[in-house]
C-alpha positions in Angstrom: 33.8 12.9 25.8 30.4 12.4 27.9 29.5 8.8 27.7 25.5 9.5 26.3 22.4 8.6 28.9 20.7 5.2 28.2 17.9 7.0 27.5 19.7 8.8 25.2 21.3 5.5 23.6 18.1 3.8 23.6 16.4 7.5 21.8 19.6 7.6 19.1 18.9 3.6 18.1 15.4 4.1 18.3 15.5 7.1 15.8 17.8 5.3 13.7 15.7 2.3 13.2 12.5 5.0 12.4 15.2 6.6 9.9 15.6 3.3 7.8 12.1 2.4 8.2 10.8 5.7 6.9 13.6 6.5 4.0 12.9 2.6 2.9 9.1 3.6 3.0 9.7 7.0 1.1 11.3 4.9 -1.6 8.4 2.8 -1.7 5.6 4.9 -2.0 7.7 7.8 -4.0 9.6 5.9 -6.5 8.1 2.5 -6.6 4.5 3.9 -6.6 4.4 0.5 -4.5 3.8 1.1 -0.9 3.7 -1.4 1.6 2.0 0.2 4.9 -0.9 2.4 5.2 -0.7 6.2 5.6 -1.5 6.1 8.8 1.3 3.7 9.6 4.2 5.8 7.8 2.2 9.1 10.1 2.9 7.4 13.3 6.6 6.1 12.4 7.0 9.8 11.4 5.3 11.8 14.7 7.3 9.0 17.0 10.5 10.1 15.0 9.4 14.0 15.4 8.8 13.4 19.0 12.1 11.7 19.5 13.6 14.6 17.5 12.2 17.5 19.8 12.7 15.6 22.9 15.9 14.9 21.8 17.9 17.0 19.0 21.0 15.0 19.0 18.5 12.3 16.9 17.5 14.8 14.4 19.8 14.7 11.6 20.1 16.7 8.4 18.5 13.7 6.1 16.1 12.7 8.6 12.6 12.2 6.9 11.2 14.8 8.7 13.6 17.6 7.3 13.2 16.1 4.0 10.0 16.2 0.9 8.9 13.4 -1.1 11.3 10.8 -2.6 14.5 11.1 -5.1 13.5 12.2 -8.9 14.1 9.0 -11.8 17.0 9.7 -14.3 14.8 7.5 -16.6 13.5 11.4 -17.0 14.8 15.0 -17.6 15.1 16.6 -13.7 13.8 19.7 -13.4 14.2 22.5 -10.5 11.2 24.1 -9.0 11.6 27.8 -8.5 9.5 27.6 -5.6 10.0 24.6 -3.9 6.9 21.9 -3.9 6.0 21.2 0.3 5.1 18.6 2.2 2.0 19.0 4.5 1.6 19.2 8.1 -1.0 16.4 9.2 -4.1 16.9 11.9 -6.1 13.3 12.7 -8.5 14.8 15.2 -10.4 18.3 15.7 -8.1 18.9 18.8 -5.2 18.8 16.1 -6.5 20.8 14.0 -8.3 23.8 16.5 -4.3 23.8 17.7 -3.2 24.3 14.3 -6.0 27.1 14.0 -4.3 28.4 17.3 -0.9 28.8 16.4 -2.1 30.3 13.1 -3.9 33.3 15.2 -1.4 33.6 17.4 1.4 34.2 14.7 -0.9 36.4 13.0 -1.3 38.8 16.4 -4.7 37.9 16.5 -5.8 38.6 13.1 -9.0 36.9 12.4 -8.9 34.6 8.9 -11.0 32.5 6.4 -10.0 29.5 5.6 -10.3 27.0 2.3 -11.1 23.5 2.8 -10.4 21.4 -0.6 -10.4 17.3 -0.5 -7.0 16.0 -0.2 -6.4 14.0 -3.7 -4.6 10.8 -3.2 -2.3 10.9 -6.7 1.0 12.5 -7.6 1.4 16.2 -7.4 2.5 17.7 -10.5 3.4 21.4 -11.5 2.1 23.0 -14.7 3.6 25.9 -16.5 2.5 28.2 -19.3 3.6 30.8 -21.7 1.6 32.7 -23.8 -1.1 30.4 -23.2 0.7 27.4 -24.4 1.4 24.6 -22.2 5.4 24.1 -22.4 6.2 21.9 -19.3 4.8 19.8 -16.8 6.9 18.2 -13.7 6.2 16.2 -11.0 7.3 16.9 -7.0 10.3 14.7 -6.7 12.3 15.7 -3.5 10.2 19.0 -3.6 13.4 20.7 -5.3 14.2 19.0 -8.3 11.1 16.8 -10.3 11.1 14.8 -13.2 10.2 16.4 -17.0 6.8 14.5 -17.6 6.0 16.9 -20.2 5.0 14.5 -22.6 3.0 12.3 -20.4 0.9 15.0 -18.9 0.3 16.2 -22.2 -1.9 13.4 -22.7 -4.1 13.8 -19.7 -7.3 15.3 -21.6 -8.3 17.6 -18.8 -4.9 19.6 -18.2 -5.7 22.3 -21.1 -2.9 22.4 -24.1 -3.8 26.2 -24.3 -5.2 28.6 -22.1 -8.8 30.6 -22.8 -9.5 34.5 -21.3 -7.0 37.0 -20.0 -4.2 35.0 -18.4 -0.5 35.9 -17.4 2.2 35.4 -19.7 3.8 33.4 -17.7 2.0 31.1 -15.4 2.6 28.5 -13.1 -0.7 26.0 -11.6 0.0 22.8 -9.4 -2.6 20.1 -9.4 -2.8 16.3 -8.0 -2.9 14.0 -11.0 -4.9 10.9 -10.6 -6.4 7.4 -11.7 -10.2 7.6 -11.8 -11.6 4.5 -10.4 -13.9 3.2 -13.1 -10.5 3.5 -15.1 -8.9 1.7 -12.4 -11.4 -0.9 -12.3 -11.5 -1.5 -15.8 -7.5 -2.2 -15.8 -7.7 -4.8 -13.1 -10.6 -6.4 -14.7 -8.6 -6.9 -17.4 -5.7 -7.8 -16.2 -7.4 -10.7 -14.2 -9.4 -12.1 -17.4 -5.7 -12.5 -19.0 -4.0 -14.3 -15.7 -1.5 -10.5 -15.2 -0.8 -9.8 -11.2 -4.2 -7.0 -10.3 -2.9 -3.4 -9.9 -2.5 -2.8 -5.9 -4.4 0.4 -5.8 -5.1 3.5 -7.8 -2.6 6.2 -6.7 0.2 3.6 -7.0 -1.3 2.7 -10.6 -1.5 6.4 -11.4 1.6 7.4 -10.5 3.7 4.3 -12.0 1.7 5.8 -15.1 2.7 9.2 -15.4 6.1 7.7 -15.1 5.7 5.5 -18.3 8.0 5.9 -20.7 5.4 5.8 -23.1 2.9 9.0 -23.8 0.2 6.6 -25.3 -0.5 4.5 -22.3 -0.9 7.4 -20.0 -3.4 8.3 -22.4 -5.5 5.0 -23.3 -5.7 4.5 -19.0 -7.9 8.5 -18.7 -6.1 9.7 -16.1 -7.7 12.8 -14.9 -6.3 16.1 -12.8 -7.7 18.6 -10.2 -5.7 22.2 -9.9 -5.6 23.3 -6.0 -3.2 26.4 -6.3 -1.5 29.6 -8.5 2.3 30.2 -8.1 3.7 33.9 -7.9 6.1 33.7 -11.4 6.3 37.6 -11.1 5.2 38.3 -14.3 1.4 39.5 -13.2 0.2 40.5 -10.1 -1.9 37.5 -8.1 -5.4 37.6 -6.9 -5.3 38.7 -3.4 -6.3 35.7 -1.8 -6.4 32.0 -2.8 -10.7 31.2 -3.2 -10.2 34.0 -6.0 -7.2 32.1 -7.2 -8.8 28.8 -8.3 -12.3 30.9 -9.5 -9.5 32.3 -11.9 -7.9 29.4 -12.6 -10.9 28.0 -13.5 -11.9 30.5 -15.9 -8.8 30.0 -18.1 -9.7 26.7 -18.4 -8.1 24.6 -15.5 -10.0 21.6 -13.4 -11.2 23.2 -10.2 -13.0 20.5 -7.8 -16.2 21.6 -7.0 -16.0 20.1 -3.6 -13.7 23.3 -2.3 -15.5 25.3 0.1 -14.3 28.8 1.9 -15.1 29.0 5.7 -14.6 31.8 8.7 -14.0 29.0 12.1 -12.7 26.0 12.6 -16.5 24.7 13.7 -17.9 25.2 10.0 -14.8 23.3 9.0 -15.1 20.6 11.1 -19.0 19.9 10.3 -17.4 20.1 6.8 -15.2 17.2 7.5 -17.6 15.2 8.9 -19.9 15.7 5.9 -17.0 14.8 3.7 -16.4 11.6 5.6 -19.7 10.3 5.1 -19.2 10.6 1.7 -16.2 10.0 1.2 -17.2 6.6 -1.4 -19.3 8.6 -3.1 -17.0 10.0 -5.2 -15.2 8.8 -8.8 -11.7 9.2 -7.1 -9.5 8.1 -3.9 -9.2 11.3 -1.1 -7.8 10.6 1.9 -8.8 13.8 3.8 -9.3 17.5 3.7 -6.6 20.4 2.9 -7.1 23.4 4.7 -5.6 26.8 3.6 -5.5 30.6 5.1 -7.2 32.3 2.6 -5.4 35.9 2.0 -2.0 35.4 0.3 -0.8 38.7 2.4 -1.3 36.3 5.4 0.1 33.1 3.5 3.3 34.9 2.9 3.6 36.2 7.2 3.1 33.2 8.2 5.8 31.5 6.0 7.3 28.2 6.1 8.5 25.6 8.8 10.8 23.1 7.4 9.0 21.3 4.6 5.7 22.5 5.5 4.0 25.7 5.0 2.1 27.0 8.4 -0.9 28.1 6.7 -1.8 25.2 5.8 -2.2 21.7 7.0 -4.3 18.3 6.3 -6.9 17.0 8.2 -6.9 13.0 7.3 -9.8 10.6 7.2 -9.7 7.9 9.8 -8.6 4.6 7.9 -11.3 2.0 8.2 -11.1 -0.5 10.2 -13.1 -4.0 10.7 -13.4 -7.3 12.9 -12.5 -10.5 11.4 -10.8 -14.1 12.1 -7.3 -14.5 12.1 -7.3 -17.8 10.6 -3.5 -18.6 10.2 0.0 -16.8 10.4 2.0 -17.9 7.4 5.8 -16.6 6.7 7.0 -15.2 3.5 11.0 -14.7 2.9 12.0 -11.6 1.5 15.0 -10.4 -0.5 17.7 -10.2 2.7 16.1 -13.0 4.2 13.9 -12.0 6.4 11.4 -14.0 7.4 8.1 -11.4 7.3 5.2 -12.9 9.0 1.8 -12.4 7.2 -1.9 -12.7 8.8 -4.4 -14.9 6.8 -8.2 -13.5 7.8 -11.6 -14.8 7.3 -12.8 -12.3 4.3 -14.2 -9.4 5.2 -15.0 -6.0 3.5 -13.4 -2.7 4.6 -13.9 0.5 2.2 -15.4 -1.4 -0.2 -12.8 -4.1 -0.8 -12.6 -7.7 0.3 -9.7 -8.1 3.2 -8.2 -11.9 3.2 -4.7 -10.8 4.2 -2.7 -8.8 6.4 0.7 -7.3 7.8 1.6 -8.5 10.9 5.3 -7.0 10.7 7.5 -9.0 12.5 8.1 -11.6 16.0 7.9 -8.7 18.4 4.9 -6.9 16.8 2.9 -10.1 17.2 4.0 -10.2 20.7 3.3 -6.6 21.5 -0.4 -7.0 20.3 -1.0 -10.2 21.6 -2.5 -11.7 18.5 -2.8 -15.3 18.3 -4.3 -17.4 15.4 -8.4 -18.4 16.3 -8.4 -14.6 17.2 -11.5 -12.1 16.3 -9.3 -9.1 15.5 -9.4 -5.7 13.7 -7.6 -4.7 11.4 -7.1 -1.2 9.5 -6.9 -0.9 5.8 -6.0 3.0 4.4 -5.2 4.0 1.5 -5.9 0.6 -0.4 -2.5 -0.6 0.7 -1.9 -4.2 2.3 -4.5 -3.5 5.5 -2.7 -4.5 9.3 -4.2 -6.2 12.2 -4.5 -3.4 15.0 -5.3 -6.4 17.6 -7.1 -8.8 19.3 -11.2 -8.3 19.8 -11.7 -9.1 23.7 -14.0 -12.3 23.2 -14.9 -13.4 26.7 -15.0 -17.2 27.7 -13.1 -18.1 24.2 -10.4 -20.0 24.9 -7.4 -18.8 22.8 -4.8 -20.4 20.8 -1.3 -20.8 21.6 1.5 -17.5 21.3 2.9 -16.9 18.2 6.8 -18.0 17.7 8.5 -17.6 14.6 9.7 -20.8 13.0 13.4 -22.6 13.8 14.0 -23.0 10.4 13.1 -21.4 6.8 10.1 -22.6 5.5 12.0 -22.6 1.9 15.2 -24.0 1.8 15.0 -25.3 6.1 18.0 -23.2 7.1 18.0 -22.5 10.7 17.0 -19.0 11.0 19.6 -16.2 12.8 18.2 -13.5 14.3 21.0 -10.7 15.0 20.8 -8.6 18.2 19.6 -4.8 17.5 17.5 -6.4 14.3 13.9 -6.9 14.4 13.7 -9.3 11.6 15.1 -13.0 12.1 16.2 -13.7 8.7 17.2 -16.9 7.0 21.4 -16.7 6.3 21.4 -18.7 3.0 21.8 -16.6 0.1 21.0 -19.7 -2.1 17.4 -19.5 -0.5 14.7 -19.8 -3.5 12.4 -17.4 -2.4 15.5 -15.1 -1.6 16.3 -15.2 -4.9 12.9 -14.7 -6.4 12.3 -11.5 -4.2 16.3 -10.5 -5.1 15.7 -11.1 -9.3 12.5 -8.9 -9.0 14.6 -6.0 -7.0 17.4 -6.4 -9.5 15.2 -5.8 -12.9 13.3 -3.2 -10.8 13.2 0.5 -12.3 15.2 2.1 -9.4 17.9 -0.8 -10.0 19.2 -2.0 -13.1 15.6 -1.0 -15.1 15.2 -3.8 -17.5 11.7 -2.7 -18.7 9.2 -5.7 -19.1 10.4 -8.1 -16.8 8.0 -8.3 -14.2 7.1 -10.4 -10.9 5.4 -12.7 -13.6 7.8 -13.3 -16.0 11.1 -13.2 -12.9 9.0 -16.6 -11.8 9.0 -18.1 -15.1 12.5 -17.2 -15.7 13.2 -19.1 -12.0 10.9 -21.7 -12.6 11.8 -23.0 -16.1 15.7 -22.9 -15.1 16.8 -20.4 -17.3 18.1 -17.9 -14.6 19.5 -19.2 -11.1 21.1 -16.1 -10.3 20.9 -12.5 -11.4 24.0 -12.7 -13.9 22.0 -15.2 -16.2 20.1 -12.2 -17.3 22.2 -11.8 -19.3 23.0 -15.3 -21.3 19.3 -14.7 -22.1 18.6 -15.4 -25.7 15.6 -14.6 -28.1 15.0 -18.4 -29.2 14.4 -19.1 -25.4 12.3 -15.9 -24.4 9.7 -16.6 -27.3 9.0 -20.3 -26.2 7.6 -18.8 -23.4 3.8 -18.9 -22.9 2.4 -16.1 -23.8 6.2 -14.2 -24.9 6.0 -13.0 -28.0 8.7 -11.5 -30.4 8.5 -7.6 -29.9 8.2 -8.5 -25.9 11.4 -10.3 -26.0 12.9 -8.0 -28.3 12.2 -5.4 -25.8 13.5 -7.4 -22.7 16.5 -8.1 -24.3 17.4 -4.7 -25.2 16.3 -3.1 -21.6 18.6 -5.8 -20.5 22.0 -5.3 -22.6 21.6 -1.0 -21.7 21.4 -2.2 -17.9 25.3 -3.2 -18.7 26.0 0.7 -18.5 24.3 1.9 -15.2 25.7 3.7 -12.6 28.1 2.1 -10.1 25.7 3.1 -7.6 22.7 1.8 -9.4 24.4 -1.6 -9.5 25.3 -1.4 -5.8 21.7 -1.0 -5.5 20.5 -3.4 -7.4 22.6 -6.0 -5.4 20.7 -6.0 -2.9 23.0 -5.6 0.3 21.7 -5.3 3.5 21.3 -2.0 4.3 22.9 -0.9 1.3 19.4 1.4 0.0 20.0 4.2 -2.7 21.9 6.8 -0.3 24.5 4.2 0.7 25.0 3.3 -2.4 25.5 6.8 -4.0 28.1 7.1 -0.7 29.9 4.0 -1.8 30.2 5.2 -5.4 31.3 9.0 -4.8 34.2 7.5 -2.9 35.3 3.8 -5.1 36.0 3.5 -8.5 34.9 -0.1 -8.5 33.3 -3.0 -6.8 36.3 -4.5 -6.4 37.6 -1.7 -4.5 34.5 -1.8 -2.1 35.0 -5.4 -1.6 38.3 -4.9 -0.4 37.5 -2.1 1.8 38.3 -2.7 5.6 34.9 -1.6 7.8 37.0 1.0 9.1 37.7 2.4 6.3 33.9 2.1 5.1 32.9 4.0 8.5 35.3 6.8 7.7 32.3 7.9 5.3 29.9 10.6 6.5 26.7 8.3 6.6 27.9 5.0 7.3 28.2 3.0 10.6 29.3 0.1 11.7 26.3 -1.9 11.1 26.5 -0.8 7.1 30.1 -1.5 7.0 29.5 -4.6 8.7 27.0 -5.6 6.1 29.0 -5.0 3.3 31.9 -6.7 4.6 29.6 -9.8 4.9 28.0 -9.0 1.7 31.3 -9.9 -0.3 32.9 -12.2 1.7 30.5 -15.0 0.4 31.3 -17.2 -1.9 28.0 -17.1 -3.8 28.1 -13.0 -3.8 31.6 -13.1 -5.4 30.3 -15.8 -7.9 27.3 -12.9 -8.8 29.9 -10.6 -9.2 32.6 -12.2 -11.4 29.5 -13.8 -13.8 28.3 -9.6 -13.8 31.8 -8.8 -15.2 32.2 -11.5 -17.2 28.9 -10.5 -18.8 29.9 -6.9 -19.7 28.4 -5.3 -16.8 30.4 -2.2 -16.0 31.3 -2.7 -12.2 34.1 0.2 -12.3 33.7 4.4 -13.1 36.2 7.1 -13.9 36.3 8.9 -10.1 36.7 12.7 -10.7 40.1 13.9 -9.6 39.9 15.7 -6.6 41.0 19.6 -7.0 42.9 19.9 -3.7 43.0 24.0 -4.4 39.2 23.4 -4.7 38.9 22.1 -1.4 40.6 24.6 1.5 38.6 23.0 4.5 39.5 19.2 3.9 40.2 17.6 7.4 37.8 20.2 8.8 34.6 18.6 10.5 31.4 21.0 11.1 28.2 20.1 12.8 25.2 22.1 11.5 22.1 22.8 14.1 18.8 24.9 14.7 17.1 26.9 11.5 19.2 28.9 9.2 17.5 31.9 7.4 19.1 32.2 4.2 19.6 28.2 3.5 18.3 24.7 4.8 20.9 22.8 7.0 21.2 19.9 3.8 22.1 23.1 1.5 24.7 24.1 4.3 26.0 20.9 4.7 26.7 20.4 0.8 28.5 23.9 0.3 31.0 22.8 3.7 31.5 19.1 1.6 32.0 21.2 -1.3 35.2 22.6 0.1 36.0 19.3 1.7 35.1 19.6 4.9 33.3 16.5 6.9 30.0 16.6 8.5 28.8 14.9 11.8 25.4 15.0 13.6 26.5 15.3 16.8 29.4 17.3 18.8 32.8 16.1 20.1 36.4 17.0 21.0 37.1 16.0 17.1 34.5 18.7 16.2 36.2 21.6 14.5 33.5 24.1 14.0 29.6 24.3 15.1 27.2 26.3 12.8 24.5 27.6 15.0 21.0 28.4 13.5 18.0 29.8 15.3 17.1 27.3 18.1 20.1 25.5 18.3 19.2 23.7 21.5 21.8 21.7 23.3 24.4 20.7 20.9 25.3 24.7 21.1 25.5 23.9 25.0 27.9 20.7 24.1 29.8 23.1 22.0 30.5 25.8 24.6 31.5 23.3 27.0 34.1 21.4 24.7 35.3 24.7 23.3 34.7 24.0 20.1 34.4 27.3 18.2 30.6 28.5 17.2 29.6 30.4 14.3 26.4 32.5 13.5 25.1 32.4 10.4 26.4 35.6 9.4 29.9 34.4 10.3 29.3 31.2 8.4 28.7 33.3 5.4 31.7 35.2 5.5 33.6 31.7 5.5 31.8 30.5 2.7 32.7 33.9 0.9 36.4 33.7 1.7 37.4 30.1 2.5 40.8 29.9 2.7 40.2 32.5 6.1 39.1 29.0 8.1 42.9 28.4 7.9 43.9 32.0 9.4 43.6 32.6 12.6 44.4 35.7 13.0 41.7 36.9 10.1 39.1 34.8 11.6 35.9 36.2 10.0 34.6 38.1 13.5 37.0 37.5 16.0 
């Protein structure tokens, strides 16, 4: 086997760390409506990861974030599957980005000259909208861009999305829109919320989003959220206007919210001037857009242009510049998260950026701080986008000001004094003491958390009052909770704890993967855990797991396995779990038996590379695990098959010189349509 480059090393562990970043960021902004780093920080993790990618395709992997849409649907609703398949967006920042995008465009229409629809990107949550007969009958948001959640109920309660259609429409009709928070309703929550002491709403397409995914209709429609509808889906049943401007002029005459900002244009000059017009006005406005959208306008040419991954070609988004402004860096205090790391934090001299006042900032981590050069007593600028928690870009070149000392992060925890640790390969130095108070605060919040055990109506707010009147020490005391001690709370009344009680006693029948999440082990996020649970029946089997049998697992390295092994070989973590049991919790599941007949390829491994025509490489993968075969991401000697799509690059190369046996696509789907042949040499589908 050829020992890899150290660029090549050095490109795999970079792309691995922008993997985690980004899929820990996708959770954030997708399913915790609670992002953490502007948009145009998640754009450049993602073109650095793209970059590595193309430079590199033994990085790109079939769950990478750029193969993939959106975030994971909730089970707290119905999931729905999209028919057509809701995109992601290609991004432009600059004209140059966006005159290459009009390039490609004309060169993969032969030189056919096209108009083009610029609409104002909507920062809220996509939704899709279908009726028949008129009548409204389901309503679903993006999800993973296959399967979305059933908000039916919730969307019905958004005034402007019409119950029942007006003129001659289809009988069967399908609309997408973006769904958002208006800010004067936005303001008036957080006004609110601060005259009664509650935490102020972070921003209004979090707000709006966490909103559509209430569980109750009538708060969705007491906070006036508000829609605008950007296209018309083919659902076969009537022929569609020939190109998309006369889509939305009908859509808007059967009664759908049309933005009057959309304009129709013939070059990318007119667009551009329309941009910068945008731009300027870009407060003006009673709702959050963070850019333009910009569409070929004839369907016929839509449909010849067709789709690259997760992102249609005739189309793309041309984002507004986040704002940016000079200020004093006045201190550098350090927070402790949930795992322990120690996540430094810049304190600013207020200043106003997009309209907001700007006392604090991200500053990342040790390295980042270095990297920048940013000291305390600095002018700096920092970037705020998106209303998320702004970041210092860098030092302001002052000249003659004598500057403060570098940066270095503390020795010991600023909670609980525990010399910090600070792992090779990590970024983070962390503080090891799982006992750590503000640990645990940040752990109890994750654990309640919808995504994780979902015990509706504990909050940040009332997890530090739990802490900090001693009733819970550690996650398992959630459940020796009583009514009698809930209502002597300040401000806890009866039907609240009621309510926390009961969220609280379902949580005892979550998933096993659910729980894993909600534990809280390093690098233990969603995917992992769902990894974890299709192979245990119990915790107690994964606690006795050696790492390398963890690592046997498509998906999990040595640095997860690791982790894990950690995880539940402290003392205080096998406490957690044996006061979870003893609670009720249920820490096992009834495994599926495994139909052996079912699965003809197991001890087969396949690697799956370059574009395949009549599936995507994650729908190829799951029909090869289906009949209990392995996947891999790259290609060795223990390689037993290589399933080469269009562009393949070099792991085809690797392949041919291993001579590990490659199969076209159409050979692939003879396999699939006979799989016991894999086993027969002789009838070998095209040999």
């Amino acid at each position: 086997m050829t020992t890899p480059s150290p660029e090549l090393e050095r490109s795999l562990a970079r792309a691995a760390q922008l993997r985690d970043e980004l899929w820990f960021h996708n959770e954030r902004y997708y399913n915790d409506d609670a992002p953490v780093i502007s948009d145009g920080q998640y754009d450049a993790l993602m073109q650095e990861l793209r970059e590595l990618e193309t430079a590199h395709p033994e990085c790109r992997l079939p769950n990478s974030p750029t193969q993939l849409i959106g975030g994971s649907p909730s089970d707290r609703f119905p999931q729905v599957q999209h028919p057509i398949p809701m995109l992601s967006l290609a991004n432009a920042f600059s004209r140059d980005d966006l005159e290459a995008w009009h390039r490609r465009v004309t060169d993969l229409l032969d030189g056919q000259s096209f108009r083009m629809v610029a609409e104002l990107k909507i920062d809220g949550l996509a939704v899709r909208l279908v009726y028949k007969d008129g009548e409204f009958v389901l309503g679903a948001t993006r999800g993973n861009g296959q399967t979305g959640e059933d908000v039916t109920l919730n969307l019905r309660q958004v005034v402007s999305i019409p119950s029942r259609l007006q003129g001659d429409y289809p009988a069967v009709l399908e609309a997408r829109g973006e769904v958002f928070l208006p800010l004067d309703s936005f303001h008036r929550m957080n006004e609110e919320r601060e005259r009664n002491g509650d935490p102020l709403y972070a921003n209004p397409r979090n707000t709006g989003a966490g909103t559509i995914r209430q569980l109750d209709p009538q708060v969705v429609r007491d906070r006036n959220m508000d829609i605008w509808v950007y296209s018309l889906n083919d659902t076969g049943d009537a022929p569609l206007p020939a190109a998309h401007w006369e889509a939305l002029a009908a859509l808007k005459s059967w009664g759908f919210r049309i933005n009057d900002q959309n304009r129709i244009f013939d070059t990318v000059e007119e667009v551009c001037a329309y941009y910068d017009e945008m731009l300027a006005h870009r407060h003006d406005w009673g709702y959050e857009a963070d850019g333009l959208v910009i569409k070929v306008d004839r369907i016929t040419q839509q449909n010849a242009l067709g789709v690259a991954g997760r992102e249609p070609r005739w189309a793309i988004a041309y984002k507004f510049p986040a704002e940016r402004a000079n200020t004093r860096l006045l201190d550098i205090v350090i927070n402790v998260g949930r795992t322990g790391s120690l996540n430094p934090q810049a304190i600013l001299e207020p200043v106003v950026v997009s309209g907001a006042t700007v006392q604090h900032a991200s500053l990342h981590n040790e390295e980042d701080i270095h990297r920048k050069d940013v000291r305390v007593g600095d002018l700096v600028e920092i970037e705020r986008a998106g209303d998320v928690i702004p970041h210092v870009i860098g030092p302001v070149e002052t000249p003659g000001e004598e500057r403060g000392p570098v940066f270095r992060m503390p020795e010991y925890c600023p909670d609980c004094d525990t010399a910090v640790v600070k792992v090779v390969g990590d970024a983070m130095h962390r503080c090891p003491n799982s006992a750590c108070p503000a640990q645990f605060f940040e752990s109890l919040k994750h654990f309640v958390s919808r995504n994780a055990m979902d015990m509706d109506g504990l909050g940040e707010q009332w997890c530090r009052v739990l802490i900090d009147r001693e009733l819970v020490s550690d996650v398992s005391d959630l459940y020796s909770l009583t009514q009698e001690q809930l209502t002597e709370l300040d401000r806890m009344g009866d039907k609240l704890a009621t309510r926390i009680l009961t969220n609280i006693e379902a949580s005892k029948q979550r998933p096993l993967a659910r729980i894993l999440f909600a534990l809280g082990i390093l690098h233990v996020g969603a995917e992992v855990a769902e990894l974890l649970a299709g192979r245990y029946a119990s915790i107690e089997d994964i606690a006795a797991a050696s790492p390398e049998e963890l690592t046997e697992i498509d998906g999990i390295g040595p640095r997860i396995a690791e982790s894990i092994g950690s995880y539940f070989a402290a003392e205080r973590n096998r406490q957690t779990i044996d006061g979870l049991r003893d609670a009720g919790v249920q820490l096992w599941q009834e495994l599926a038996p495994v139909d052996e007949t079912a699965q003809p390829w197991k001890g087969q491994t396949f690697v799956i590379t370059g574009t395949l025509s009549s599936m995507t490489r994650r729908e190829a993968e799951g029909k090869v695990k289906a009949l209990g075969a392995a996947t891999t991401s790259s290609v060795s000697r223990k390689t037993n098959w290589l399933v080469a799509g269009e562009s393949a690059g070099s792991k085809l190369a690797t392949a041919e010189r291993l001579g590990v046996p490659v199969l076209d696509e159409n050979r692939f789907a003879v396999m699939l349509a006979e799989p016991q042949s894999i086993f027969d040499a002789e009838g070998l589908p095209g040999t």
